[in-house]
C-alpha positions in Angstrom: 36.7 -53.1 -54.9 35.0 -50.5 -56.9 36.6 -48.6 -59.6 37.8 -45.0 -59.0 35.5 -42.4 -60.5 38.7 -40.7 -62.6 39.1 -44.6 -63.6 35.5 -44.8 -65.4 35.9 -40.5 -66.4 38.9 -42.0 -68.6 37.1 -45.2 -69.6 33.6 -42.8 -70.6 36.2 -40.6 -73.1 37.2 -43.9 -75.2 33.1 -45.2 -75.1 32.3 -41.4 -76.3 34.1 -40.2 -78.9 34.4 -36.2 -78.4 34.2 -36.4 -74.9 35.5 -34.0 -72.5 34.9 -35.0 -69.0 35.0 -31.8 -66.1 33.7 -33.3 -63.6 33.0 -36.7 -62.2 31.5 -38.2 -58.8 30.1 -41.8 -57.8 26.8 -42.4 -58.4 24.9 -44.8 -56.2 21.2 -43.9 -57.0 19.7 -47.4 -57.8 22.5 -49.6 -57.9 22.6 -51.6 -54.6 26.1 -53.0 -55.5 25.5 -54.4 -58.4 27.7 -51.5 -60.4 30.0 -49.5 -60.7 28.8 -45.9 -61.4 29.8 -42.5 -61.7 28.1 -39.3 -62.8 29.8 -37.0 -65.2 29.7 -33.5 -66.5 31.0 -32.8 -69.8 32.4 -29.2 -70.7 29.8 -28.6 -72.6 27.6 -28.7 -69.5 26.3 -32.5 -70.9 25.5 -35.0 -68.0 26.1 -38.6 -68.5 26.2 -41.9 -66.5 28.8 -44.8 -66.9 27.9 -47.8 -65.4 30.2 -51.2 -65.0 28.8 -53.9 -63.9 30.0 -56.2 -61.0 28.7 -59.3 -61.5 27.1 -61.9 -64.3 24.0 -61.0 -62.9 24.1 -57.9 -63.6 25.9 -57.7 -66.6 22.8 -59.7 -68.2 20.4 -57.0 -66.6 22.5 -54.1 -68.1 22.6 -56.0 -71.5 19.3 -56.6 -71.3 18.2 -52.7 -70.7 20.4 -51.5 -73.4 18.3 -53.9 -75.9 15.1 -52.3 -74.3 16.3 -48.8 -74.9 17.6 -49.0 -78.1 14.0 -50.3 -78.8 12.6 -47.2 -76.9 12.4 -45.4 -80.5 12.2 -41.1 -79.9 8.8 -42.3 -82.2 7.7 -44.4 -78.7 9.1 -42.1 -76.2 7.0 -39.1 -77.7 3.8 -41.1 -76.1 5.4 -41.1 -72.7 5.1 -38.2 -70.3 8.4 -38.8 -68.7 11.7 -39.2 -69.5 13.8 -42.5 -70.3 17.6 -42.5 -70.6 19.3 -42.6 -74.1 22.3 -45.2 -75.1 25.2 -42.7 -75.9 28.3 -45.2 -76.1 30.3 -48.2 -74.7 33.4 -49.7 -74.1 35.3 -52.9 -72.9 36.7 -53.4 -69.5 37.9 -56.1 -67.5 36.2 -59.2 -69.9 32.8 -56.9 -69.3 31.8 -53.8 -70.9 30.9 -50.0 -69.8 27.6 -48.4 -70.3 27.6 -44.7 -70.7 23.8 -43.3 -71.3 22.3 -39.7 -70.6 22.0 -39.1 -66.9 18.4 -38.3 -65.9 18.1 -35.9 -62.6 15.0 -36.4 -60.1 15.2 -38.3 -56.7 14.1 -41.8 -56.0 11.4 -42.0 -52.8 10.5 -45.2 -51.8 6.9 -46.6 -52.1 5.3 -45.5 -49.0 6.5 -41.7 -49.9 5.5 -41.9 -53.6 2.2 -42.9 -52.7 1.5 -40.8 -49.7 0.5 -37.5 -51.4 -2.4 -37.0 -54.1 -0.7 -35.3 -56.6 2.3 -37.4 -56.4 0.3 -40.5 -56.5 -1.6 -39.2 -59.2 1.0 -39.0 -61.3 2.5 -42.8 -60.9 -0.5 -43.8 -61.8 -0.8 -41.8 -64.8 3.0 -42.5 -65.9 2.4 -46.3 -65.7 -1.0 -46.5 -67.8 1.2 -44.6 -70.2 3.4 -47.8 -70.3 0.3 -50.0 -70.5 -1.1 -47.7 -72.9 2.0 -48.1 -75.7 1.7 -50.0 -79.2 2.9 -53.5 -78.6 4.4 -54.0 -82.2 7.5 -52.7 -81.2 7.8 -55.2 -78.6 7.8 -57.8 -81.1 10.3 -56.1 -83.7 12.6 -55.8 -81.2 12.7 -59.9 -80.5 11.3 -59.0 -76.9 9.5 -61.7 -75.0 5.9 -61.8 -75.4 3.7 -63.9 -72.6 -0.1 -64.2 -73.3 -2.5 -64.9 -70.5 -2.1 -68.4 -70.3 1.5 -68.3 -69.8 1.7 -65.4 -67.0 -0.7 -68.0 -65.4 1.4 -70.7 -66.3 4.5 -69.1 -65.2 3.1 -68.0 -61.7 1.8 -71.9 -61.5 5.8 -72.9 -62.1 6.9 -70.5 -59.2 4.6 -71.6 -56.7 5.2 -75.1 -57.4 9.5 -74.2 -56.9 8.5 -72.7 -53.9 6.8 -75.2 -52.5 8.8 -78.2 -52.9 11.7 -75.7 -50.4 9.5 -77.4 -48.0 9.9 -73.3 -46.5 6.5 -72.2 -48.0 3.3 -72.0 -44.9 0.6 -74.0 -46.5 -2.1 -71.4 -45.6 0.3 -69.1 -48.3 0.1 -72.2 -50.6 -3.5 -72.4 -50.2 -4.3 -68.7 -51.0 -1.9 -68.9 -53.9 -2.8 -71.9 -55.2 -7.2 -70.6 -55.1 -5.8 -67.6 -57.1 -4.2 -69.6 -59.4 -7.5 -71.8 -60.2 -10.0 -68.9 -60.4 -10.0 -68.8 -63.7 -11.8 -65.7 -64.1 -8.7 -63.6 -62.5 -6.7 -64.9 -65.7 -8.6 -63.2 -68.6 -6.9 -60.5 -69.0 -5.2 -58.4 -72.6 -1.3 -58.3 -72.0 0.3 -55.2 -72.3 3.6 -53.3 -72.8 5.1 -53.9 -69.7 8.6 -52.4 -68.0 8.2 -56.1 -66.2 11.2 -54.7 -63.3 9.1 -51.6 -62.0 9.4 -50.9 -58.4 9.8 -47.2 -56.3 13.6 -47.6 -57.5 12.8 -47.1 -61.2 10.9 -44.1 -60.2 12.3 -40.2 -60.8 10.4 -37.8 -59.1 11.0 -33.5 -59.4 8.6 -32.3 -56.4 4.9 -34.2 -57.2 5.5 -35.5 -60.3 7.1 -38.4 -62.2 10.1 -36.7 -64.2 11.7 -40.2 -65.5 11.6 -44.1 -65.2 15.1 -46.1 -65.5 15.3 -50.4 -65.4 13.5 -51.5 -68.1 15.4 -54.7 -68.3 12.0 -56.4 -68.3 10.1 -55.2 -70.9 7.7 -57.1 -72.9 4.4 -57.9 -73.3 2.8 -59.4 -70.9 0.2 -58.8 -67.9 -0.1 -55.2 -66.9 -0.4 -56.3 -62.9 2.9 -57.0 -62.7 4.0 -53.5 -63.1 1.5 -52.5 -60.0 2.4 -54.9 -57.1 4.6 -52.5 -55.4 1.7 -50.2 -55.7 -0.4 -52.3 -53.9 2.0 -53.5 -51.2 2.7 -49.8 -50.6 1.1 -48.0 -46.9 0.8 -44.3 -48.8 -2.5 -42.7 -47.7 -3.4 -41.9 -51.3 -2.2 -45.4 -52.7 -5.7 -46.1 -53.9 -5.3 -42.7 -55.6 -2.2 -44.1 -57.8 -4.5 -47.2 -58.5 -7.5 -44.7 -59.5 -5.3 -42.3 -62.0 -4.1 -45.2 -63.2 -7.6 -46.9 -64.1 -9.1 -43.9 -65.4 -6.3 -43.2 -67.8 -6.6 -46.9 -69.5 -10.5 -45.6 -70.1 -11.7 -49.2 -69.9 -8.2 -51.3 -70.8 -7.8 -52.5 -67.3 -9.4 -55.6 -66.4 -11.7 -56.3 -63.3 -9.4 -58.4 -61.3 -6.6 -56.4 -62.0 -5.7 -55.5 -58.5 -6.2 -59.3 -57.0 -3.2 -60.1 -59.5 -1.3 -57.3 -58.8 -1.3 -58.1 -55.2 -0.5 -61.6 -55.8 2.9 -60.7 -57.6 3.7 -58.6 -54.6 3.1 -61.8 -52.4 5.3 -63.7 -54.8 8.2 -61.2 -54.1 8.5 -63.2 -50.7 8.3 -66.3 -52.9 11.2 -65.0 -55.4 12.7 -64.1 -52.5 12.8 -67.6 -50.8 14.2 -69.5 -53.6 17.2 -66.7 -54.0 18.3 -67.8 -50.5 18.0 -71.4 -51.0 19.8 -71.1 -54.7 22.6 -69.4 -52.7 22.5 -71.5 -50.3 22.3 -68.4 -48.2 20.3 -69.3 -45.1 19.8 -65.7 -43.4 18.2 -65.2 -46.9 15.9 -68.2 -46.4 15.1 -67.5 -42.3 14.5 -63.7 -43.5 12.1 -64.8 -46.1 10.4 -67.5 -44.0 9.9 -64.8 -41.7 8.1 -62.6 -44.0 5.9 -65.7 -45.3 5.0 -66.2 -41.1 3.6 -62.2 -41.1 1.8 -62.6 -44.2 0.0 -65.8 -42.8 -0.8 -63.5 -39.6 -2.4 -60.8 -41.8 -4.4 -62.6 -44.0 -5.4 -64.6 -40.7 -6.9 -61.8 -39.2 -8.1 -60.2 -42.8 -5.7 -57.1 -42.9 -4.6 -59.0 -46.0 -7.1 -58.7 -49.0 -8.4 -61.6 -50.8 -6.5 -62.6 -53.8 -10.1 -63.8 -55.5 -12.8 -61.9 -56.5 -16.3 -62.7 -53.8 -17.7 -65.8 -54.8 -21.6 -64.5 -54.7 -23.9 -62.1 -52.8 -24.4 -62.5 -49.0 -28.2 -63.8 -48.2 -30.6 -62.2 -46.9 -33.5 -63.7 -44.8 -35.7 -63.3 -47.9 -33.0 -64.9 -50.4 -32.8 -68.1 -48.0 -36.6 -68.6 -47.4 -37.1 -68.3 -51.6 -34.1 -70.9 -51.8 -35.6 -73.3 -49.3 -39.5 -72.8 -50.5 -39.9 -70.1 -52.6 -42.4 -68.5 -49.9 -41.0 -64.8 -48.7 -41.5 -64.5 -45.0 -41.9 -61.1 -43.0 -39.2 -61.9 -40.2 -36.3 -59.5 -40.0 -33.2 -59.7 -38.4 -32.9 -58.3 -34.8 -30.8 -54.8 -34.3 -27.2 -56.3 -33.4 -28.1 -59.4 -35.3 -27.2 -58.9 -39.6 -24.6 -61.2 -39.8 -25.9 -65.1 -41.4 -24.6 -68.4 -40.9 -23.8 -69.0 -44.5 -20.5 -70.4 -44.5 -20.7 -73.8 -46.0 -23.9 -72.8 -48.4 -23.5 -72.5 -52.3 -24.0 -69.1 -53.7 -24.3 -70.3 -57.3 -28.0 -70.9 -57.1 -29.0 -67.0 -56.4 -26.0 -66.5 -59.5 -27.4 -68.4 -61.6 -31.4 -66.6 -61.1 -29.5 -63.8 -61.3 -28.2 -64.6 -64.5 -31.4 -65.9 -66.1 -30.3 -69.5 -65.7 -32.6 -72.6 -65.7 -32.8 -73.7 -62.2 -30.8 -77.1 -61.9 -32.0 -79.8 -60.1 -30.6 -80.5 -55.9 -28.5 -83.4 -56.1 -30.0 -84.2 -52.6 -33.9 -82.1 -52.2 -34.6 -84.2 -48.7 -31.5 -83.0 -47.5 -31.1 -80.9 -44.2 -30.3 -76.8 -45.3 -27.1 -75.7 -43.0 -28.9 -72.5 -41.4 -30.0 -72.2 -38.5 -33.0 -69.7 -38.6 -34.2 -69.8 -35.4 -32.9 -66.7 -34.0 -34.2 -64.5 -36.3 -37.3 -62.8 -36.0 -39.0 -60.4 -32.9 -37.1 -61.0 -30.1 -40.7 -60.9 -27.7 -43.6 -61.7 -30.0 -46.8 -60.0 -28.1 -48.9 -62.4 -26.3 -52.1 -63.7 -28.0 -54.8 -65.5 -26.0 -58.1 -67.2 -27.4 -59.8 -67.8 -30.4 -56.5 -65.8 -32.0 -54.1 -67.8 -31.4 -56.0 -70.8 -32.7 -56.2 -69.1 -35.8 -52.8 -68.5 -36.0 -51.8 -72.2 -34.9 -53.4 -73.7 -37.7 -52.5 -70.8 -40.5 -48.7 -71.9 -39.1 -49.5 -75.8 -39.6 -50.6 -74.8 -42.7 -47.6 -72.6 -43.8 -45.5 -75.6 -42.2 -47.3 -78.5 -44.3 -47.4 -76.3 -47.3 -43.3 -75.9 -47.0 -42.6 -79.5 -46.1 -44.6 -80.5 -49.5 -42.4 -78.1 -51.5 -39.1 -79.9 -49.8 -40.5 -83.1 -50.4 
């Protein structure tokens, strides 16, 4: 049962020394349960927040946020251009303990709204690179945790793997997962200051911008992507905005593959989500989750689901094959309604390597058949040739032909 708000108005007096409470109504912005909360207005027109929480869960969370904000230093919250809420007192209650901080106004929107306008999208972007931007030696005087590269890939490795052995997880989910773990080139990244919990919930917003941010149980240094998956996941018109503002105000601190991580923590959600139910034992948790692995195999099925890796190489041309096979350009070129190549199963990392001013290294097979089929590209009706013409251009073919199958051989 929660606790009456005149209940936690009383119990804010004893955590506040000074205190006069004149008013006092329950707060349920951002607390899903977890707390008990009620808003309160002091007579000298103050507002505050006491929050008691519910369960161990989040008791830990709220202990956890109170070691992030006493680390928040005014020093720290001068470089941010929002608002984050102050520690002002505490008190004990029921083998637990009340928090009472500064109360922060704005409203919380959820992620399709803060990223359907410009403006407001704009100014996530801007209010997380501002995070991202901050000096990380605070994060290490204050005992927070620290993860380097290696361990955020590490760490996503563990998750996968719990996730898996639910027997629960689709194996075209594990298999996308799993390639994103192993490119290595999506894991070279610098870690940041991250808030590590941020969703649309942490958000405050006063008209189109970003007044405040609240949760930062999380934060630590560690990789900036994991501060942007909601982003990503979002269906705003002007989410890519967010994801530009954002870019542009790192000037040059966000890596390349960036958004392929990001999106992969907002698959793992699903994943997180998944072993809840099964820790709980909770099985409309685990059918709901199951359900939402099923739709994200559908989407990435049909491609509405972007790639988790970065492309593996260029797509051929008709030139770039013929100088692979014999290093002899040919004139033919693709039909109108025809652009599309047959290079599924072929290696990219020959053109790569040219590209990159690599030695050439030698086929592990040269007499083996190429897997193109060329033979529907070209002029669809060649003009008729009669005569001494077309002998000409029979043998200057043979030619061309022996000329190749030399090269091959």
């Amino acid at each position: 049962m929660a606790r009456p708000p005149l209940t936690l108005a009383a119990l804010a007096t004893a955590a506040v020394p000074g205190l006069e409470v004149n008013a006092a109504r329950p707060h349920t912005r951002r607390s899903h349960g977890a707390f008990d909360a009620v808003e309160l207005t002091a007579l000298d027109e103050q507002h505050l927040l006491i929050r008691v929480p519910r369960s161990q869960a989040a008791e830990s969370e709220q202990s956890a946020d109170l070691v992030a904000l006493r680390a928040l230093t005014p020093g720290i919250r001068a470089r941010l251009p929002f608002a984050v809420p102050t520690y002002v007192g505490q008190a004990p209650i029921d083998g637990t303990r009340a928090i009472v901080t500064e109360y922060l106004p704005g409203s919380v929107q959820s992620a399709d709204e803060l990223t359907a306008h410009e403006r407001l999208a704009a100014s996530v972007g801007l209010a997380i690179a501002a995070v991202h931007a901050l000096p990380s030696g605070f994060v290490a005087d204050a005992g927070l945790p620290r993860q380097t590269a290696e361990e955020s890939h590490d760490a996503v490795v563990e998750l996968i793997g719990r996730t898996a052995d639910t027997g629960r997880l689709p194996a075209a989910i594990l298999r996308r997962w799993e390639e994103a773990t192993d490119d290595e080139a999506l894991w070279r990244f610098r870690p940041t200051v991250v808030n590590g919990a941020l969703s649309a919930d942490s958000i405050l917003v006063d008209g189109e911008t970003v007044t405040g941010i609240i949760g930062w149980s999380a934060l630590a240094l560690g990789d900036p992507a994991i501060d942007l998956h909601w982003l990503l996941t979002s269906r705003g018109a002007a989410a890519e905005r967010a994801l530009e503002a954002y870019i542009g105000a790192r000037e040059g601190g966000a890596d390349a593959h960036l958004p392929q991580r990001a999106l992969l923590y907002g698959e793992l959600e699903l994943a997180k989500w998944l072993l809840h139910g099964v820790e709980v034992h909770d099985e409309s948790i685990v059918d709901d989750a199951v359900g939402l692995l099923d739709g994200l195999v559908e989407s990435v099925h049909d491609h509405s689901s972007e790639p988790l890796s970065p492309e593996t190489g260029p797509i051929l041309t008709v030139g770039d094959v013929e100088r692979l096979l014999d290093e002899t350009p040919r004139d033919h070129v693709p039909r109108e309604g025809s652009s599309s190549m047959l290079t599924d199963s072929y290696d990219f990392s020959e053109l790569e390597r040219r590209d990159a001013g690599e030695r050439d290294a030698p086929p592990m097979d040269a007499t083996a058949p190429i897997p193109l089929d060329l033979s529907d590209w070209g002029d669809a009706s060649p003009p008729a040739r009669t005569g001494q013409t077309d002998a000409v251009d029979s043998d200057a073919e043979t030619d061309a032909q022996a000329r190749r199958n030399a090269a091959s051989s």
